[in-house]
N, C-alpha and C positions, 0 to 999 in steps of 0.2 A: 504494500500500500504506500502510498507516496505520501509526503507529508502536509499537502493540500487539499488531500483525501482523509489522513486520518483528523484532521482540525476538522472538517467537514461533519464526520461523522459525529465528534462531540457539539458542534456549533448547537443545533438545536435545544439538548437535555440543559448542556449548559447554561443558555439563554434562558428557560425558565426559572432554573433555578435562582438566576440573578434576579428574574422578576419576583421571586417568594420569599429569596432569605439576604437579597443585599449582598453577594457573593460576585465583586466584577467577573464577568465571561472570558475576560483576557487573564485572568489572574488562575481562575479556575481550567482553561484549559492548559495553559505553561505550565500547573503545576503537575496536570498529565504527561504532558510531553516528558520533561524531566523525570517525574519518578518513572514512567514507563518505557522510558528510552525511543519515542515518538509508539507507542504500542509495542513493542517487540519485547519487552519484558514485561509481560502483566500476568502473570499466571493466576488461574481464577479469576479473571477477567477483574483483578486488582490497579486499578491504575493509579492510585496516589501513594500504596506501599502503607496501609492501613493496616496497624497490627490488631491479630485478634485470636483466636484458637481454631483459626482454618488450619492452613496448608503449612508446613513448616519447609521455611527457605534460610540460602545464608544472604546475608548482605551484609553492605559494609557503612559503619557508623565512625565520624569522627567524635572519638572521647577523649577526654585529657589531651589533649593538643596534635592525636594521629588518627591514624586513620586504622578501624580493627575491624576483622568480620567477626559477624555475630550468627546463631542462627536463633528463629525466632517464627512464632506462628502469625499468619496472616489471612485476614478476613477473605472470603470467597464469593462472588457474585454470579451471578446469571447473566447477567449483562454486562456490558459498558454503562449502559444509561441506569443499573441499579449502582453501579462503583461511583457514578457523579450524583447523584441522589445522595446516597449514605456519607460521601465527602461532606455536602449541603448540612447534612443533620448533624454531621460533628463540628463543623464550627461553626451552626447555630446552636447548638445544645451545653457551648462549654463555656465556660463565663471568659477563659482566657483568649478567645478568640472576640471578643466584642467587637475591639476597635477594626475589626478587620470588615466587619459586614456595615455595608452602607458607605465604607470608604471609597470616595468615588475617582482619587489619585494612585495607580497600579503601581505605583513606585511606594508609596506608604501603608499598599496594602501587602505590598513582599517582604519591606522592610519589618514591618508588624509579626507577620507569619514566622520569621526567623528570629526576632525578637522575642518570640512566649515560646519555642522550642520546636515548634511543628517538626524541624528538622535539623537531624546536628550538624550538617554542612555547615563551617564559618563562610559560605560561599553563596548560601541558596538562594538568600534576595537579590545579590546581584547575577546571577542566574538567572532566575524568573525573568527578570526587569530584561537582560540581552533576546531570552528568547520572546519576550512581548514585542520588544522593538524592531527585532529580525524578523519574525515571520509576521509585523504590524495585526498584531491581535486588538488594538484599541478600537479596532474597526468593529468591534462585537460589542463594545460595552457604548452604544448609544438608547438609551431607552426613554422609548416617548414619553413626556414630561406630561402634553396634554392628552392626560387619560379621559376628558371627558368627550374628545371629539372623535373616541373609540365606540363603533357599533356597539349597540347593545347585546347580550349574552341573544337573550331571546331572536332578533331578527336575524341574528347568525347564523343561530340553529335553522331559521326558516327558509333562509336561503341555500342552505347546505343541505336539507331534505328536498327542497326543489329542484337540487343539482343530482342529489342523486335519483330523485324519480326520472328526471330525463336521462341519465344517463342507464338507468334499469331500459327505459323504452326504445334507446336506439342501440341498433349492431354496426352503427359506422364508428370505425376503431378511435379515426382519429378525434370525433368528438369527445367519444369515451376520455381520453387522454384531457383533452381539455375541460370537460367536467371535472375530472378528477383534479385538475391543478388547479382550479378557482375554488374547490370546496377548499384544498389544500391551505390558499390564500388567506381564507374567511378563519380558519385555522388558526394561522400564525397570530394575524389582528385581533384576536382573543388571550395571543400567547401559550396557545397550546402545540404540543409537539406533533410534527408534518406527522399525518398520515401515510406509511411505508408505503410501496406498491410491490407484494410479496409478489403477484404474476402477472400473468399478460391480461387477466379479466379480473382488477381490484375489486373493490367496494368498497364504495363512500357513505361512511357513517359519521354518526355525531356525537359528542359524547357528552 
């Protein structure tokens, strides 16, 4: 997977979770990238290196002024998008993460993260901060201020049950396709996560 593909893949889960717990999207995916080496080290579909009494791995931890491997158990997901969820709920669940949610500068929200211990790299906020700037993730942490001139929940849904009865009644593919990407649309503007298209004949639901 490339790594405009794997930022992709998280771009979505992340985005919500910015919108519910104040967690910037450029802070939360960099700190994928790094603990999972852009995806390539995530086992159990682990991408922030969350300890817990899963899977027991070694890694390596700077203590006392070097660098030591440790082994150590580690929490297990289902997903990607369960591993950035449960990131979500531990640092809104911990009092020492406070200043890190609602921070709306990705430079004092890396600095924070490395500051209360998230990780023992003497190195990791300036880390974060390089791979924000480098592969420009600030692009992710815009979120619309005016919430009021956001469709309502209600007329979303109506127009997303209207897409999908046209799109149940017609067999031209390529409509289908565009049904599907406007419900998709009505989706996002709600801030909910894109509806996949697992095959060639989706289905457009609501939730």
């Amino acid at each position: 997977m490339s790594k405009d593909g794997f930022i992709d893949q998280l771009a979505s889960a992340a985005q919500e979770d910015m919108r519910e717990f104040g967690i910037l999207e450029s802070v939360t995916i960099a700190q994928a990238i790094l603990e999972s080496g852009w995806g390539r080290s995530a086992p159990g579909n682990n991408l922030f290196g969350i300890k817990g009494s899963g899977q027991q791995q070694v890694t390596q931890e700077f203590i006392n002024g070097k660098w030591i491997q440790i082994v150590g158990g580690f929490r297990v997901y289902d997903s990607w998008y369960d591993s950035i969820l449960d990131h979500s709920l531990l640092l809104a669940g911990n009092p020492r993460y406070v200043n890190v949610l609602h921070e709306r500068d990705y430079r004092c929200a890396s600095q924070e993260l490395q500051r209360v211990g998230y990780a023992t790299d003497p190195q990791y906020a300036d880390k974060l901060i390089r791979i924000i700037e480098g592969s420009e993730l600030t692009r992710f942490d815009q979120i619309e201020e005016e919430r009021g001139d956001m469709m309502s929940s209600d007329d979303a849904n109506k127009i997303i049950n209207f897409l999908s009865a046209a799109w149940m009644s017609t067999e031209d593919a390529e409509a289908r396709v565009e049904f599907h990407r406007l419900a998709d649309e009505f989706r996002k503007r709600l801030g909910r996560r894109k509806l996949l298209i697992l095959n060639s004949d989706p289905e457009i639901t609501s939730k």
